[in-house]
C-alpha positions in Angstrom: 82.6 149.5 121.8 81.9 146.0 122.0 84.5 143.2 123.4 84.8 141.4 120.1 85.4 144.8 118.2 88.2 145.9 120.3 91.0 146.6 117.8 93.9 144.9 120.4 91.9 141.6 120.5 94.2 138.4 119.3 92.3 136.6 116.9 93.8 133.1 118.0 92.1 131.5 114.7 93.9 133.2 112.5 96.7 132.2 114.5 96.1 128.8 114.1 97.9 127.9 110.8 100.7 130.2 110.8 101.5 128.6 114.7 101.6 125.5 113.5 103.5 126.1 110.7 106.1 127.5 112.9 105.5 124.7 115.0 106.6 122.6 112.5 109.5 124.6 111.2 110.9 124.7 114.9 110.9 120.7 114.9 112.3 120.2 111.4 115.4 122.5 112.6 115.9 120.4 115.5 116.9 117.5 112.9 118.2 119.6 111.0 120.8 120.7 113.6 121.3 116.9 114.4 119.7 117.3 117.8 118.9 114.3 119.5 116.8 112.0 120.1 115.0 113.7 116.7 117.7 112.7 114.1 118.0 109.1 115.2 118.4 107.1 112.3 115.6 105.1 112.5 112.7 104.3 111.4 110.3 104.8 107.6 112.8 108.4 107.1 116.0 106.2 107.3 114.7 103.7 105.2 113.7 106.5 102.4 116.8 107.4 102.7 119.1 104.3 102.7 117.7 103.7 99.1 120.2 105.8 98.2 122.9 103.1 98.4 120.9 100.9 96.2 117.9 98.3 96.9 117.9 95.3 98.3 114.9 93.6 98.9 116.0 90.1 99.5 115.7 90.3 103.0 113.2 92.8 103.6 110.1 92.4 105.9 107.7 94.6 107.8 108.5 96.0 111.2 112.6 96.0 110.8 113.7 99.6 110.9 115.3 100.9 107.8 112.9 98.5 106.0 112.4 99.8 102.7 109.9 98.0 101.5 107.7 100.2 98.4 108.5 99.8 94.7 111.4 101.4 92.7 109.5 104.0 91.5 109.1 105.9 94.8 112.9 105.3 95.8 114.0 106.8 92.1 111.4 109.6 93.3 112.7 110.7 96.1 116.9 110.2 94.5 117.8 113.8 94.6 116.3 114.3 98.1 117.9 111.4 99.5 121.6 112.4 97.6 121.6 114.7 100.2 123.0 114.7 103.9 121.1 112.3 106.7 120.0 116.0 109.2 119.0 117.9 105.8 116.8 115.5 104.3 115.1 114.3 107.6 114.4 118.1 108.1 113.3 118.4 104.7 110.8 115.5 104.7 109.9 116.1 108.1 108.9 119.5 106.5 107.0 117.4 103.5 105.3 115.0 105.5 103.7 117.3 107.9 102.7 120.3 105.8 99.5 118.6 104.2 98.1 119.1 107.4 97.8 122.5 107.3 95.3 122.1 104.2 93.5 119.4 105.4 92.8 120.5 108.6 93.4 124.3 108.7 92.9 126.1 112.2 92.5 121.7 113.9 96.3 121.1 112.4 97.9 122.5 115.8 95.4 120.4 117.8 95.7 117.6 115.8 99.9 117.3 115.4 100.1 116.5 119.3 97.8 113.8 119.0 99.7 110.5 119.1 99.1 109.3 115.7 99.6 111.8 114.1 103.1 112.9 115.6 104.3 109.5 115.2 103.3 110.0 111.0 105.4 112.9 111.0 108.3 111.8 113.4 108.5 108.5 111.4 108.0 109.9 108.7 105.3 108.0 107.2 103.5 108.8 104.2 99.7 108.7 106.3 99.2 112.7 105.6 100.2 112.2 102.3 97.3 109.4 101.3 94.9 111.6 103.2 95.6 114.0 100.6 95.7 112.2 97.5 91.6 110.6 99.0 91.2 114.5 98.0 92.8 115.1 95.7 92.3 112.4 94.0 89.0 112.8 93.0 89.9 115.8 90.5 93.1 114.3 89.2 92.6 110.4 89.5 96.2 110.1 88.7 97.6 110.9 91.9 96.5 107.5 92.9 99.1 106.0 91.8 101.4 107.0 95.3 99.0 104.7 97.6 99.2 101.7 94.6 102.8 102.2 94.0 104.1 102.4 98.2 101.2 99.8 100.0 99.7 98.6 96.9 96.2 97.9 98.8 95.3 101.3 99.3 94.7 101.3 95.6 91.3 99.7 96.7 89.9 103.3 97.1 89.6 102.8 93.2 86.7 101.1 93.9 85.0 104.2 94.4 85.3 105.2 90.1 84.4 101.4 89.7 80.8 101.8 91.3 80.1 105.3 90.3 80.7 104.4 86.6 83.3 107.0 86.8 85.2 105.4 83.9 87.6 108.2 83.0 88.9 108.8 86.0 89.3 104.9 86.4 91.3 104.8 83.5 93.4 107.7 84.4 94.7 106.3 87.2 95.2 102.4 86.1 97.0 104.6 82.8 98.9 106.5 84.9 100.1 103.6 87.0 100.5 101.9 84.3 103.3 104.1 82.9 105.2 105.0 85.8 105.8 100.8 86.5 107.0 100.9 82.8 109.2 103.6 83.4 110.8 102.8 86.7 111.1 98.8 85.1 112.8 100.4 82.1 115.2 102.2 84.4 115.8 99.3 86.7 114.6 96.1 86.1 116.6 94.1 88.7 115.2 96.3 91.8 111.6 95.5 90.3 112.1 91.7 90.0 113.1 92.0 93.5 110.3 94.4 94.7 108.1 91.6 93.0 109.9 88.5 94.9 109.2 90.0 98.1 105.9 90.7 97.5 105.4 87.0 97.0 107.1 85.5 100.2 105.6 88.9 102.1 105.3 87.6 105.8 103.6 90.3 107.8 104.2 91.0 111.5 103.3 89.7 114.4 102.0 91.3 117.6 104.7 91.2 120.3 108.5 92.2 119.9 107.9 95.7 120.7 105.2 96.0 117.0 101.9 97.4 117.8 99.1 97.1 115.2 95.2 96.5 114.5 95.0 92.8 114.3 92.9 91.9 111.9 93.4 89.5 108.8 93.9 91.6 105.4 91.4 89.4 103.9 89.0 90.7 106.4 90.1 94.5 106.5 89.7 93.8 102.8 86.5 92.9 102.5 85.2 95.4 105.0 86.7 98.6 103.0 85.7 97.2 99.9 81.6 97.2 101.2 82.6 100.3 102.6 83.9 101.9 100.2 81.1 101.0 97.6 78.6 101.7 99.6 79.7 105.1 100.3 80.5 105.4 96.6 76.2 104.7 95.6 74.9 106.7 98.2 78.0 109.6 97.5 79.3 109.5 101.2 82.6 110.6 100.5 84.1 110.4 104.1 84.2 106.6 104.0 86.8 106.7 101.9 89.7 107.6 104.2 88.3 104.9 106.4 88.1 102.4 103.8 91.9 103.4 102.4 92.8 103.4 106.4 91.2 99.8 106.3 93.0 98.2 103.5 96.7 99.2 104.5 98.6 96.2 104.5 99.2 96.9 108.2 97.4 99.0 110.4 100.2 100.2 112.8 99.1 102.9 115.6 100.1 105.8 113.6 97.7 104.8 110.6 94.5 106.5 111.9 96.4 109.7 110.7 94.9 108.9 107.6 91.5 109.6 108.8 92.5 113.4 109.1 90.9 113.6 105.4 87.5 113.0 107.0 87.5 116.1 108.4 86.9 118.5 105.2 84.3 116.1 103.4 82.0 116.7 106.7 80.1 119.6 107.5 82.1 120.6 110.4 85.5 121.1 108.2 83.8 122.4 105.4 85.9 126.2 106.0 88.9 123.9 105.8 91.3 124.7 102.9 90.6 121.2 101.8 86.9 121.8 102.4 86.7 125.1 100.7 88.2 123.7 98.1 86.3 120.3 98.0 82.7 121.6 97.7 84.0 124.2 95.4 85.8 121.7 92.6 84.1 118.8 93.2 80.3 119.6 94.5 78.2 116.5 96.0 76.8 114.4 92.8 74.6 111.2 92.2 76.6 108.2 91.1 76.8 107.9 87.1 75.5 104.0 87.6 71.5 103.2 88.4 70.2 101.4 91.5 70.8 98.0 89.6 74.2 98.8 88.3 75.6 99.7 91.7 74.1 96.3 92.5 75.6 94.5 90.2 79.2 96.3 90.9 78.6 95.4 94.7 78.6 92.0 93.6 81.6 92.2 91.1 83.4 94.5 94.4 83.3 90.7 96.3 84.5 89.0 93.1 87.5 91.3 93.3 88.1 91.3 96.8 87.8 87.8 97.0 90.8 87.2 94.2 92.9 89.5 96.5 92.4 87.8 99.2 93.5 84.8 97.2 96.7 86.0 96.0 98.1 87.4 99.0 97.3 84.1 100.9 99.1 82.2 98.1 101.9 84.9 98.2 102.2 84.2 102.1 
């Protein structure tokens, strides 16, 4: 009998998922059981849940821990998880944040949780796995874009990708879809979005030093960059240069933001038995853009237009 058919054997691959699954599971119970230094709070988890006691943005700014600083919307999302007890919903978006991982990454998600960036997403609590998903995702239900444009607003720059490829449904879906949830949370509380709005206007970003630790690079810049990116891997279908271009665009690229680049993984050949890849190739195959040569050409040059008048308003909003 060969080695390989030996009945005893341990097939570590198949291992993979369900270890780091329990991986996982082990660390959300250590803030669940209010073990420290896990349950500290601190950090993007606190601020989720903070919002609880109402929001206040009038002194908000990037880098202060429990800094809330996304629209209403996701605060009134999250309002029944963050009704409950600091340890149980740490251990429960701990358990939310991570998970993702498993799909995107399948038998690499053990390998890849240890790496720095990644276990500072999940023990911050960031929402890094989450965009990585919705690059995906995203491409079947459009919609979904509407997390990224709704939390970090620039992000929403991957929609850039419908905008060359001609892909006018799915560009519609998710302005549409934006579009109603901002009319619904501003129904709900109009005060919290007038402030969301003023703080968006004085935004003053970080700056290197005081313990903060990020790429640094201008916006502008980074926003020019994953726009051309991002179109160009839009006409010549290279769908992996979208998590770099999303990655890119964040208002500020901290050291856990790479996590984001996870979603490269199952739009290459090497994570095509992902769950994310299997699934990929199967519900979306590979296609040509919808838009000719000269169209894309044209849409390169309306991508710098639009970039361009970004760049404007956040420089007059600083």
């Amino acid at each position: 009998m060969a080695m390989d058919d030996r009945p005893d054997r341990i097939d570590f691959g198949r291992l993979a998922i369900p270890s780091f699954v329990v991986v996982v599971i082990a660390f959300a119970a250590l803030r669940l059981l209010a073990i420290e230094p896990w349950v500290l709070p601190a950090f993007d988890s606190y601020a989720y849940w903070l919002t609880r006691e109402g929001i206040d943005y009038s002194a908000t700014h990037q880098g202060a821990t429990g800094a809330y600083l996304y629209s209403p919307a996701f605060a009134q999302l999250i309002g029944p998880l963050v009704a409950l007890p600091w340890p149980v919903f740490l251990a429960l978006w701990t358990l939310l944040t991570a998970l993702p991982l498993a799909w995107l990454a399948g038998r690499a998600a053990l390998p890849l949780v240890v790496l720095p960036p990644v276990f500072m997403s999940v023990a911050l609590g960031q929402l890094d796995l989450a965009f990585a998903a919705v690059v995906l995702l995203g491409l079947r239900w459009p919609a979904l874009w509407a997390l990224p444009v709704l939390t970090k607003i620039t992000p929403g720059i991957g929609l850039l990708w419908f905008l060359v490829r001609g892909e006018w449904r799915s560009l519609g879906i998710a302005a549409v879809a934006t579009a109603v949830v901002v009319v619904a949370s501003a129904s709900v509380d109009p005060v919290a979005w007038g402030g969301w709005l003023a703080m968006l206007a004085r935004m003053d970003f970080p700056e290197l030093g005081e313990g903060l630790w990020f790429l640094p690079l201008p916006l502008g810049f980074r926003l020019f960059v994953a726009a051309a990116l991002i179109a160009w891997g839009a006409a010549t279908d290279r769908r992996w240069v979208l998590p770099l271009g999303v990655c890119l665009s964040l208002p500020t690229v901290w050291l856990n933001s790479p996590t984001i680049l996870v979603a490269v993984l199952p739009m290459v050949a090497a994570g095509a038995r992902t769950p994310a890849g299997r699934w990929l190739r199967s519900a979306l195959p590979s296609s040509v853009p919808a838009a000719r040569p000269r169209q894309v050409e044209r849409w390169l040059l309306r991508v710098t237009m639009y970039v361009e008048g970004i760049v404007g308003t956040v420089t007059t909003g600083r």
